[in-house]
Each structure stands twice: as structure tokens, then as C-alpha cells.
C-alpha positions as CSV (number, residue, x, y, z in Angstrom):
1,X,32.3,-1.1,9.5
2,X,31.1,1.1,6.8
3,X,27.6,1.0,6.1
4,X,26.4,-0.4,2.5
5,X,24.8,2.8,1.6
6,X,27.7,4.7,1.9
7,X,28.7,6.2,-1.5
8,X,25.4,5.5,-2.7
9,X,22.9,8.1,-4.1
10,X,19.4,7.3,-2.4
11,X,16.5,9.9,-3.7
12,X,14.6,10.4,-0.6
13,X,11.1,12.3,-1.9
14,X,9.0,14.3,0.7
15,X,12.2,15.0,2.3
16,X,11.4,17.9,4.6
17,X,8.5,16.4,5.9
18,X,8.5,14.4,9.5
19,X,10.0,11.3,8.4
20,X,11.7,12.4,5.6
21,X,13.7,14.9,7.5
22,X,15.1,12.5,10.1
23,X,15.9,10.1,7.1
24,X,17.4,12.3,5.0
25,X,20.1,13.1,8.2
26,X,19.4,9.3,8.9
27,X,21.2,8.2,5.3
28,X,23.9,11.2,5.0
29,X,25.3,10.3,8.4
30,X,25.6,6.5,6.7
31,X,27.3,8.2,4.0
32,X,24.7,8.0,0.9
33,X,24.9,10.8,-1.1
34,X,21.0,11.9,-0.5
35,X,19.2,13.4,-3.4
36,X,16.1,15.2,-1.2
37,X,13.0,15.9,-3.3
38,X,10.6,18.5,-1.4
39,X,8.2,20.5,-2.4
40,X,8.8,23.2,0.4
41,X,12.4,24.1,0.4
42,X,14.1,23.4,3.7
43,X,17.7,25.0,4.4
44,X,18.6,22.3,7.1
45,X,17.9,20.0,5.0
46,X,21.4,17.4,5.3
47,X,21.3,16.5,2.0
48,X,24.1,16.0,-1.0
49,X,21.7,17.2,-3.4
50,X,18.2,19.4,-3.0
51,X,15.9,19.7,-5.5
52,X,12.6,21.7,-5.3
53,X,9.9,19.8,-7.0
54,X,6.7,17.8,-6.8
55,X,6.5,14.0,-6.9
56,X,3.4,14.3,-9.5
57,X,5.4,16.2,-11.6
58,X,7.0,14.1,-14.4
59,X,9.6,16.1,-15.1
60,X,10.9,16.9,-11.4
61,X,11.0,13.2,-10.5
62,X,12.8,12.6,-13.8
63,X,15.3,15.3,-12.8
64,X,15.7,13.9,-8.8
65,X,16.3,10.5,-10.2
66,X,19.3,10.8,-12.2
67,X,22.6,9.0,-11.2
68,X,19.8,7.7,-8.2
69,X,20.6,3.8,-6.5
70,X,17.7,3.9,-4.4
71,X,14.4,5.0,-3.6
72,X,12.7,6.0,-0.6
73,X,9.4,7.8,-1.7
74,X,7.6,9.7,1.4
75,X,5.8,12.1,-0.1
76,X,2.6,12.2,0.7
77,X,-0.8,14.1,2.2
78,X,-0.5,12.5,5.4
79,X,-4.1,12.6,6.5
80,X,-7.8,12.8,5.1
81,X,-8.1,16.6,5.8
82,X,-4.4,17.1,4.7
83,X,-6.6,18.9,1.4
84,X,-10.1,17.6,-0.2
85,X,-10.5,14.4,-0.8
86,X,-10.1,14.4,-4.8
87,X,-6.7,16.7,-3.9
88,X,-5.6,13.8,-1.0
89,X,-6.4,10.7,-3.0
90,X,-4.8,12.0,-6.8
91,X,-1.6,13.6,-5.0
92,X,-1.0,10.6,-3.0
93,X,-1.8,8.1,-5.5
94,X,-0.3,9.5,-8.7
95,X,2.8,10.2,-7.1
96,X,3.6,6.9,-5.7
97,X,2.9,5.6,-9.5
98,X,5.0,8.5,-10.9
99,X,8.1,7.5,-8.4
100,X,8.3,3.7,-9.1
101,X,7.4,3.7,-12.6
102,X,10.2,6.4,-13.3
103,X,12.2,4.7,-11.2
104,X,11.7,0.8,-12.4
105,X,11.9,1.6,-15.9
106,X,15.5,3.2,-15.0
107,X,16.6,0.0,-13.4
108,X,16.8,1.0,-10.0
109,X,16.7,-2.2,-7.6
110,X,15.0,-0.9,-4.6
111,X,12.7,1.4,-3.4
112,X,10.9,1.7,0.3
113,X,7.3,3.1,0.4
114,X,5.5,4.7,3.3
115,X,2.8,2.8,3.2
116,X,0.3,3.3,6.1
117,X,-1.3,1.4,8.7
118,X,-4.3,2.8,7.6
119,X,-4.3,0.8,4.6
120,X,-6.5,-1.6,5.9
121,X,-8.9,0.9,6.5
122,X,-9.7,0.7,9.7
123,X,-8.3,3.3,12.3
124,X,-9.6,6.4,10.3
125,X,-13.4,4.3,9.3
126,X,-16.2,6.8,10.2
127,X,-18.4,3.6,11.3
128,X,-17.0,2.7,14.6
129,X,-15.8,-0.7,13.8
130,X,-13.0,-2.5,15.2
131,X,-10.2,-4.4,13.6
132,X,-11.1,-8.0,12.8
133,X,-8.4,-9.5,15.3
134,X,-5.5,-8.6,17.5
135,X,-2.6,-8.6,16.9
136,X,-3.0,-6.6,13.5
137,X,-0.6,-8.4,11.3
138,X,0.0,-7.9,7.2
139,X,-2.9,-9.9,6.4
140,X,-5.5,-8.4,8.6
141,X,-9.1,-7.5,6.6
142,X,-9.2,-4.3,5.3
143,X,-12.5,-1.9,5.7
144,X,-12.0,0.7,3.9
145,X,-14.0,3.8,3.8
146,X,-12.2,7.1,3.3
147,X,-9.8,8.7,0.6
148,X,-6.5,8.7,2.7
149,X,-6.9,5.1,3.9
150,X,-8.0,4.2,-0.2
151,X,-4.6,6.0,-1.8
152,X,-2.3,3.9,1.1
153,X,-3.7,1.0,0.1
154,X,-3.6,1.6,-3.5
155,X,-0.2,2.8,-3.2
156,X,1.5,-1.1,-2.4
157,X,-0.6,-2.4,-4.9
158,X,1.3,0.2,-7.2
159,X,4.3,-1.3,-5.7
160,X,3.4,-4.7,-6.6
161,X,2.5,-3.5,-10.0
162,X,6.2,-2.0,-10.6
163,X,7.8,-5.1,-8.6
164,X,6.0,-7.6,-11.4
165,X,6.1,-4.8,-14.3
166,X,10.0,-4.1,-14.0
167,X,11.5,-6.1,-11.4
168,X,12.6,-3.3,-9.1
169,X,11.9,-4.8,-5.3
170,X,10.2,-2.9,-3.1
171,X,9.4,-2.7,0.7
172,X,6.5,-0.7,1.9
173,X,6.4,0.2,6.1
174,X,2.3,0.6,7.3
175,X,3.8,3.4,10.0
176,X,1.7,3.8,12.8
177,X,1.9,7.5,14.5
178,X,5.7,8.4,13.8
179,X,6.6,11.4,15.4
180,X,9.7,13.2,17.6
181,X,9.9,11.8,21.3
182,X,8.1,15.0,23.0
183,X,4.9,14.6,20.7
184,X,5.0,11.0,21.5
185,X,4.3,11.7,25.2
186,X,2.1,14.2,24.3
187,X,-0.1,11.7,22.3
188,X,0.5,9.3,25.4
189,X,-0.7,11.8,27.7
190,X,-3.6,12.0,25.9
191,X,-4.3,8.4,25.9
192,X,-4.2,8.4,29.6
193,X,-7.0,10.2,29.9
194,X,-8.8,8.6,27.4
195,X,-7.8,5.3,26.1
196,X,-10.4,4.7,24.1
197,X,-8.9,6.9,21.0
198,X,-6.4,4.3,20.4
199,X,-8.2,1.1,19.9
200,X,-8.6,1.2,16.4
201,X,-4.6,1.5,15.9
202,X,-3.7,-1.0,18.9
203,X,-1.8,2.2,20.7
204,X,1.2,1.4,18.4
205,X,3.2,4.6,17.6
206,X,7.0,4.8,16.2
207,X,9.7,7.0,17.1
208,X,11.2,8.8,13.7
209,X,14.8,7.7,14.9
210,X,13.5,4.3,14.8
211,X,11.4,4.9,10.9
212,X,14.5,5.9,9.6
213,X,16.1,2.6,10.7
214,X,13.2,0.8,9.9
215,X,13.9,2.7,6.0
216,X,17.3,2.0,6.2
217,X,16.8,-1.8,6.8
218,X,14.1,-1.9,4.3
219,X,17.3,-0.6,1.4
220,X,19.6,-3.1,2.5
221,X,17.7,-6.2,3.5
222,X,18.5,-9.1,1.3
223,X,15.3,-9.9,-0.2
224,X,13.5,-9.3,-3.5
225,X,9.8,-8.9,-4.6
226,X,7.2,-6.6,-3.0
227,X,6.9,-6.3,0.7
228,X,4.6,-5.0,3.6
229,X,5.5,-5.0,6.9
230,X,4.0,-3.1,10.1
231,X,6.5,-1.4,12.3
232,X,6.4,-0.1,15.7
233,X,7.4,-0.1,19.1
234,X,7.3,-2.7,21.0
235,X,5.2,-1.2,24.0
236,X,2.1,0.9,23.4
237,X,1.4,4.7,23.9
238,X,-1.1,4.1,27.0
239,X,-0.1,3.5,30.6
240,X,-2.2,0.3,31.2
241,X,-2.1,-3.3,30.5
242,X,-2.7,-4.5,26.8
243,X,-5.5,-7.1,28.0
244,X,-6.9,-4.7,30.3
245,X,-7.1,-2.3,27.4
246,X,-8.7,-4.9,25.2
247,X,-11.2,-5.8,27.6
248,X,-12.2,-2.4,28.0
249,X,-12.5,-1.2,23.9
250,X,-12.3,-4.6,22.3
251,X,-14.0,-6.9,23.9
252,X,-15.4,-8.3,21.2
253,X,-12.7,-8.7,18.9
254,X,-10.8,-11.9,18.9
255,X,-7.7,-12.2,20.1
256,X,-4.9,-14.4,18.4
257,X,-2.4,-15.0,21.4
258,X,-2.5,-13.0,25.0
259,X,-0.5,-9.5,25.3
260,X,2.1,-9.4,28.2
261,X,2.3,-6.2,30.2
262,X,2.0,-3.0,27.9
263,X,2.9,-5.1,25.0
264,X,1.7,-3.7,21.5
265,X,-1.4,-5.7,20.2
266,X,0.7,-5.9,16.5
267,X,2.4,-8.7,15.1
268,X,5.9,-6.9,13.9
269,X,7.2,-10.9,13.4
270,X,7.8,-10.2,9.8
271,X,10.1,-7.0,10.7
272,X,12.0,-8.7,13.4
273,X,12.8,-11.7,10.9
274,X,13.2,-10.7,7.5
275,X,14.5,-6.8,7.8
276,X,16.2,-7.5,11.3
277,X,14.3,-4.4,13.1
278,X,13.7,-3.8,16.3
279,X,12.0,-0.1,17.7
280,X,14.8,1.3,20.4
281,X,13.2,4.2,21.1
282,X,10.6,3.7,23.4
283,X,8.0,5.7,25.8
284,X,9.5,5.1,29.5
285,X,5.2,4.8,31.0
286,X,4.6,3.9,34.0
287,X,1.4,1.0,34.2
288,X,-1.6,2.3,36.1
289,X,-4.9,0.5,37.0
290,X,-7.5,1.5,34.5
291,X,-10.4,3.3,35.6
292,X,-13.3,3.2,33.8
């Protein structure tokens, strides 16, 4: 069965970067006609169309959405020390606005955001706090307190802006730690020797096979308004029990149900239900006793 993005041109911005790479193959092997904005040029890029360019730029997103179906907007300084803060926050911010206001004023019908899962604020807090409950789930408080974590969350309220301002629906991810299979279980590793580092994020982490899907999901869904949805595997990145973990880090945090096994302390209920997505690629761990 042909997929219904084939034949369909789909502007992928920030398309050299980790996710947008994988995506961009992701949507030409679906048969889109890709339109990959970067602003590093890339010759493996597997795109229909390449344009150099940067997503604050008026005029290059003007020229990378022309003939465009569909959005999926990437681009991004991925981290608080990605640049200074003014340079994280403006870039991030002011392109997301740039994208889906170019974009929704065209008529375009659908766009998907990388949103963060450090929009509520919490994973990259300098205070040492801990979420408000487990699992973390779309309507968890937010704590905000740095630049990176305030541009993610501003950009889905831009999307909710362009959803009410001209109608175009779009679906933002809160992506945990996406990354290739090998830096995965790297980052797993890691967290078996000290599990404390991933508290704050519920040792969720997503494979970028399974973001691309996620994106792809998030342009065909039947649906319409603006969305947020966490995504990520189903098991987390550390080798121990979920409760034990909790225990251990969190022990103080409420907990809204009981974790089985190494399952991830996020609710992904709203993925599963309304986009139909499910993580396949996940970290083979074995479960050790923890040893504090």
C-alpha cells in the first residue's frame, strides 16, 4: 500500500541535523518529494530538493516553502550551550514563528514541531528539583529556568498561536534523547554506573528510526488543532527496575500508577491512541540489582 505522503512535497527544516537526517531519508523512501532546509549543506542529504538557508531568514523559508504540503520544522539549537543564551533563545524561538506563520498564511494543513521534553522545564533546571509526578504526561507542571527549556516551550505556544491564527493543525513531539542505536547504549552505559543522571527525564530516550515514525504519524494522523505529545520508548536507558530507580532518586515524588519491570516512568497514552505510535527500536538491557 502506498503511503499517503507519497507524491507529496513535505519541507523538512534542520534537515541535516540528527533527526532531520533520518527523516528526510524517513519521507523520500515513503515517496514525498522532500524539500530539505539546512543551514550546513550536506551531500547525503536524500532529498528531492536542498536548499541552503536559515529558518530565521524570511526570505529562505519563503523560498523552501513554495509548492510545499507539509511541514516538519527541526531546526533548532538543541541545547543551552548550543551558543549564548540570547543567540539559543532568538534562533530557536524566531524560527519556529518564521516557519508556521509563512507557512499558515500559505494554507498549508499541517506542520509537526520538535518540541522538547524540556519544555516543562525541568530536566535541564539548575535547582535540583524533581518533576512534580511520575509518569510525566502532557500536562505535568512546568519549572522553568533556563533559555533552551523557555524557547521549547514557547515554541508550541507559537504553534497554538498559528493553529488559532490560520487554521493550519499542528503536532509538536517533546523528544526525549533521540539519537542513533550505538550512542543510545553509550548513554545507557553511562547510566549504569550512575543512575542518578537520568531522574529528571525518567531515563526515557528515542531511537531516530522511531522519531521519524513518530514525525511521519504526526503528518498523517487524522486530527486537527494543536497538539503535544511525549514520545519514547517503552523501556528506559538504565539496567534496573523503574520502582527501584524511583525509590532510589525520587522518593519523594508522587507516583500516579506502579512501573512494571524497566518500564518508562512517561505516560505516552496519548501517542499510542490518537497518532497510533509505538517505539520499535529498543535498548536489549539486561536488569541488575541496584547498588547504592
Amino acid at each position: 500500500m502506498n503511503s499517503p505522503l507519497a507524491g507529496r512535497r513535505v519541507l523538512v527544516t534542520g534537515a541535516a541535523g540528527r533527526i532531520g537526517s533520518v527523516t528526510t531519508r524517513h519521507l523520500t523512501e515513503l515517496g514525498s518529494l522532500v524539500t530539505a532546509l539546512t543551514i550546513v549543506e550536506d551531500p547525503e542529504l536524500k532529498a528531492d530538493r536542498v536548499i541552503v538557508g536559515d529558518t530565521r531568514s524570511e526570505d529562505d523559508v519563503a523560498a523552501a516553502l513554495a509548492d510545499v504540503d507539509l511541514v516538519v520544522h527541526l531546526a533548532a539549537l538543541a541545547h543551552p550551550s548550543a551558543g549564548t543564551p540570547y543567540d539559543v533563545y532568538s534562533t530557536n524561538v524566531v524560527s519556529t514563528f518564521n516557519v508556521l506563520a509563512q507557512a499558515g498564511a500559505l494554507g498549508v494543513k499541517r506542520a509537526v514541531v520538535a518540541s522538547s521534553i524540556n519544555a516543562f522545564g525541568v530536566p535541564f533546571n539548575p535547582h535540583g528539583i524533581r518533576p512534580a509526578y511520575y509518569p510525566l504526561d502532557e500536562k505535568i507542571p512546568s519549572d522553568v529556568a533556563d533559555w533552551y527549556s523557555l524557547s521549547k516551550q514557547n515554541d508550541e505556544n507559537t504553534c497554538r498561536m498559528a493553529w488559532r491564527q490560520w487554521g493550519i493543525d499542528v503536532v509538536s513531539f517533546r523528544f526525549p534523547h533521540v539519537n542513533s542505536a550505538d550512542v543510545l547504549q553509550r548513554m545507557a552505559d553511562g547510566h549504569a554506573k550512575n543512575p542518578a543522571a537520568g531522574v529528571r527525564e525518567g531515563w526515557s530516550y528515542l531511537d531516530t528510526r522511531d522519531a521519524a515514525r513518530a514525525i511521519e504519524l504526526g503528518l498523517t494522523a487524522s486530527l486537527s488543532g494543536a497538539h503535544t505529545f511525549f514520545v519514547a520508548a517503552d523501556t528506559t536507558n538504565a539496567p534496573y527496575e523503574t520502582e527501584i530507580l524511583l525509590d532510589a532518586f525520587a522518593p519523594g515524588v508522587p507516583r500516579l500508577r506502579r512501573f512494571v519491570g524497566r518500564e518508562v516512568p512517561m505516560d505516552l497514552t496519548a501517542a499510542r491512541t490518537v497518532l497510533g505510535f509505538q517505539a520499535q527500536y529498543e535498548l536489549d538491557l539486561p536488569t541488575h540489582e541496584l547498588e547504592i
